[in-house]
Backbone bond lengths (Angstrom), bond angles and torsions (degrees), N, CA, C in turn:
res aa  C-N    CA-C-N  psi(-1)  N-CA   C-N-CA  omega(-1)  CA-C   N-CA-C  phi
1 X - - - 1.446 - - 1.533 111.36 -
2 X 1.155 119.50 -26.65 1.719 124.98 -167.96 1.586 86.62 -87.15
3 X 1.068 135.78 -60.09 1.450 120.21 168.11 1.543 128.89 -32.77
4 X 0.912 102.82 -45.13 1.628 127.31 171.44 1.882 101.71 -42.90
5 X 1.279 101.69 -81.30 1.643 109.39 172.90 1.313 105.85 -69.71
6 X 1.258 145.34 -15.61 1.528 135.34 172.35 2.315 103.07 -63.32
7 X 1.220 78.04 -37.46 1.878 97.62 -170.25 1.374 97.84 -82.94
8 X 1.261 137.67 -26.82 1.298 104.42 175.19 1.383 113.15 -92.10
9 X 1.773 110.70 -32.58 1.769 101.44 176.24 1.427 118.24 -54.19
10 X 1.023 116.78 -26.69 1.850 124.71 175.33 1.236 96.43 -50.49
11 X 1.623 116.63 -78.32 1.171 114.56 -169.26 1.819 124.95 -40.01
12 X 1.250 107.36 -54.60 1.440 111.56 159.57 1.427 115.49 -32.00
13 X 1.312 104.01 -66.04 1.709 115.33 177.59 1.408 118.50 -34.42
14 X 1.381 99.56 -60.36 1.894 115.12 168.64 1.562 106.08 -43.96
15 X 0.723 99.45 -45.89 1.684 95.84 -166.18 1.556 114.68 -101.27
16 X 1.133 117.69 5.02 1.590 116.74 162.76 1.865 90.77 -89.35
17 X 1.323 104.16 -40.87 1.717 107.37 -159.35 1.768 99.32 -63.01
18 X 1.215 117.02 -33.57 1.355 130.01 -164.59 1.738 110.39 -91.29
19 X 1.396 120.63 -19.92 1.565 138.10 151.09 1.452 105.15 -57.22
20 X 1.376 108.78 -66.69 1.818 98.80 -170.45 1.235 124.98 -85.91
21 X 1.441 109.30 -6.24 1.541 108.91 160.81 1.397 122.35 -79.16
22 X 1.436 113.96 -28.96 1.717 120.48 165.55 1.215 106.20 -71.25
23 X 1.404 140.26 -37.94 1.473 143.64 174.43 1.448 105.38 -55.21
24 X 1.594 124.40 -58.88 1.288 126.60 -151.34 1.388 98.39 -92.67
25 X 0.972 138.08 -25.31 1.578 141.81 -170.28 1.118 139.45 -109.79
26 X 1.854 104.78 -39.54 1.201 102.81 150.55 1.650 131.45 -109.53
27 X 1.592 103.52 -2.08 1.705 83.56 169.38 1.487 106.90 -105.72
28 X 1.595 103.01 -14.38 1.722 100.57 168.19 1.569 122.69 94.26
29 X 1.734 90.91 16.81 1.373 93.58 -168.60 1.873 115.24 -78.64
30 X 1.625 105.52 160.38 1.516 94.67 -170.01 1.605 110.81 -85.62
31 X 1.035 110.93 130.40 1.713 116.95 -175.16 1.615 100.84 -107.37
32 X 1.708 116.66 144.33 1.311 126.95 169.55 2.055 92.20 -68.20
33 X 1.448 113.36 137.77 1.613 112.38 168.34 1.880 103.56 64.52
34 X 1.421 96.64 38.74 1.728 106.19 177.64 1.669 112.76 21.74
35 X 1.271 112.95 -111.29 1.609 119.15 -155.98 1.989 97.87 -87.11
36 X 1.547 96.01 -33.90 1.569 96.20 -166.92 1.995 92.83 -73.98
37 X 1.298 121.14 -32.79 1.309 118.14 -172.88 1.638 94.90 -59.13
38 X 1.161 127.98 -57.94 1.605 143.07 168.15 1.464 101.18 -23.02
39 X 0.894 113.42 -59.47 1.985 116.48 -157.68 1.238 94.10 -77.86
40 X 0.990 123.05 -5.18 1.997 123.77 -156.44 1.641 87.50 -84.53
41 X 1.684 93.95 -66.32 1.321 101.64 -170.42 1.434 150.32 -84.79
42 X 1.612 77.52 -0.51 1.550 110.11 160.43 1.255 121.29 -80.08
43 X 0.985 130.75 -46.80 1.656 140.04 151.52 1.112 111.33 -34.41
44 X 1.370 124.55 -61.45 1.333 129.46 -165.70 1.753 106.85 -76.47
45 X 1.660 120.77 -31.84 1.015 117.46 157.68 1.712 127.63 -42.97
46 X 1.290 113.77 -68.32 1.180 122.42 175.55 1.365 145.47 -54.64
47 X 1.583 108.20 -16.87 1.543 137.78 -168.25 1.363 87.95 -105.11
48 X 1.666 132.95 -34.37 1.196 127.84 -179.88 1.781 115.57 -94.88
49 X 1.236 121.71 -8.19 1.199 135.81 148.29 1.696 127.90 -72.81
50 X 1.178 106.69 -16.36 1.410 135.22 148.34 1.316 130.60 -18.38
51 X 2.031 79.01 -89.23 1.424 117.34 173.16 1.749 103.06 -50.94
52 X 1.799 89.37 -73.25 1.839 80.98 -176.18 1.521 127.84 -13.98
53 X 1.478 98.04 -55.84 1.633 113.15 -162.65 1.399 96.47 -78.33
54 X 1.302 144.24 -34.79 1.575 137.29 166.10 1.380 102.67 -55.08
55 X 1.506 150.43 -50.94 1.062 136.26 -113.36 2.161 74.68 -122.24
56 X 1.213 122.37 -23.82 1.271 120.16 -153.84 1.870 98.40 -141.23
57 X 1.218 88.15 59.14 2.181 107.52 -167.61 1.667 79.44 -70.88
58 X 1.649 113.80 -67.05 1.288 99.26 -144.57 1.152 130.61 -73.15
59 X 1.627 114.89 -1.58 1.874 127.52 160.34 1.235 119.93 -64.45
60 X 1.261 104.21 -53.25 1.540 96.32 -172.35 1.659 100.63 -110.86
61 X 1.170 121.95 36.33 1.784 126.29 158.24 1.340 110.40 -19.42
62 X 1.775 114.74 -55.47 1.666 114.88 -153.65 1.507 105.40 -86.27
63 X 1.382 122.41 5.98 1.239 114.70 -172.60 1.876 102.86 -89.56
64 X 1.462 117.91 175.38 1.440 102.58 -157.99 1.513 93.52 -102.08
65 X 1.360 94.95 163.30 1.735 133.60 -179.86 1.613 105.55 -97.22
66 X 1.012 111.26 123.77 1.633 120.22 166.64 2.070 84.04 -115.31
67 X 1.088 117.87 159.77 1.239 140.02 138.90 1.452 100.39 34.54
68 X 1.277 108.46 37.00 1.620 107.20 -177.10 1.833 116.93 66.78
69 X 1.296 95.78 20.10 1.432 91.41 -168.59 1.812 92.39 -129.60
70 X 1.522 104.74 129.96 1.788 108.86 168.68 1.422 111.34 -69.87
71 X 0.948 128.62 97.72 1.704 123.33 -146.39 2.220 84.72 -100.20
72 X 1.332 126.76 -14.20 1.112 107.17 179.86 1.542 105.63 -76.93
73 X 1.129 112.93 -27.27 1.480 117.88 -163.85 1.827 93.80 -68.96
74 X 1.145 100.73 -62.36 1.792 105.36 -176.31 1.568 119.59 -41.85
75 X 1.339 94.54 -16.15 1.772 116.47 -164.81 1.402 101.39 -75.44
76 X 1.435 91.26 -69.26 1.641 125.23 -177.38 1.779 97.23 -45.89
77 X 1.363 134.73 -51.80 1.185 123.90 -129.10 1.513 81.90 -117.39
78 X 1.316 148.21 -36.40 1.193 138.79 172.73 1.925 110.87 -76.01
79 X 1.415 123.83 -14.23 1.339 119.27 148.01 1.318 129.34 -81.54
80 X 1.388 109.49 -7.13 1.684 101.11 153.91 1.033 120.07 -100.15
81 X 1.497 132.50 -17.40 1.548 118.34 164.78 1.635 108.55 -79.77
82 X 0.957 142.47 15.69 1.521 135.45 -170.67 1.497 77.38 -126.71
83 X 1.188 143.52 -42.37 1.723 123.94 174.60 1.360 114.01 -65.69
84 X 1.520 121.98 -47.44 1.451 129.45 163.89 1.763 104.65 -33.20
85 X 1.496 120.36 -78.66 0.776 140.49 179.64 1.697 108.61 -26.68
86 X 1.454 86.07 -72.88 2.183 89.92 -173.61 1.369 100.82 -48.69
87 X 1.299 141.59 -21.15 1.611 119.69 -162.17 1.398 87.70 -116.77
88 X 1.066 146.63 -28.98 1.596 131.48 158.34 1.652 105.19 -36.40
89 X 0.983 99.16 -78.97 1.642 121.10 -162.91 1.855 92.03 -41.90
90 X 1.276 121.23 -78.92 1.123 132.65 -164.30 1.432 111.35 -31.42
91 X 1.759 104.42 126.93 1.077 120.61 157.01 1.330 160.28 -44.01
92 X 1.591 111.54 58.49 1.349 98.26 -142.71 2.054 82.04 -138.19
């Protein structure tokens, strides 16, 4: 069972890590705390896109399962806080 939850926080992990590296690298956006500010809120995006999808299974049911994990929802919800984020942060 501890494997079980070891395998899905990874997965989360992957995909906050894989949000702020497409954010920071390839669209280039400016983050407060550059790439590590990125991972912050990418993490925190995705683990909280998570929740959503735990707390709200039976709306979005048909969307797909990787590893027990709604990986669109995590997608979705850690690319809007890393867009939130870049135009907060940004210097302007």
């Amino acid at each position: 069972m501890l494997f079980y939850y070891f395998n899905v926080g990874l997965t989360y992990f992957a995909i906050g890590f894989a949000c702020a590296v497409f954010y920071t690298f390839i669209l280039r956006k400016p983050f407060l705390g550059r790439f590590w500010g990125a991972i912050i809120v990418g993490l925190v995006g995705s683990f909280l896109g998570g929740l959503i999808d735990q707390l709200g299974a039976h709306i979005i049911e048909f969307l797909s399962d990787f590893n027990s994990v709604n990986v669109i929802a995590s997608v979705i919800t850690a690319a809007v806080l890393l867009s939130i984020f870049s135009k907060v942060s940004s210097p302007k």
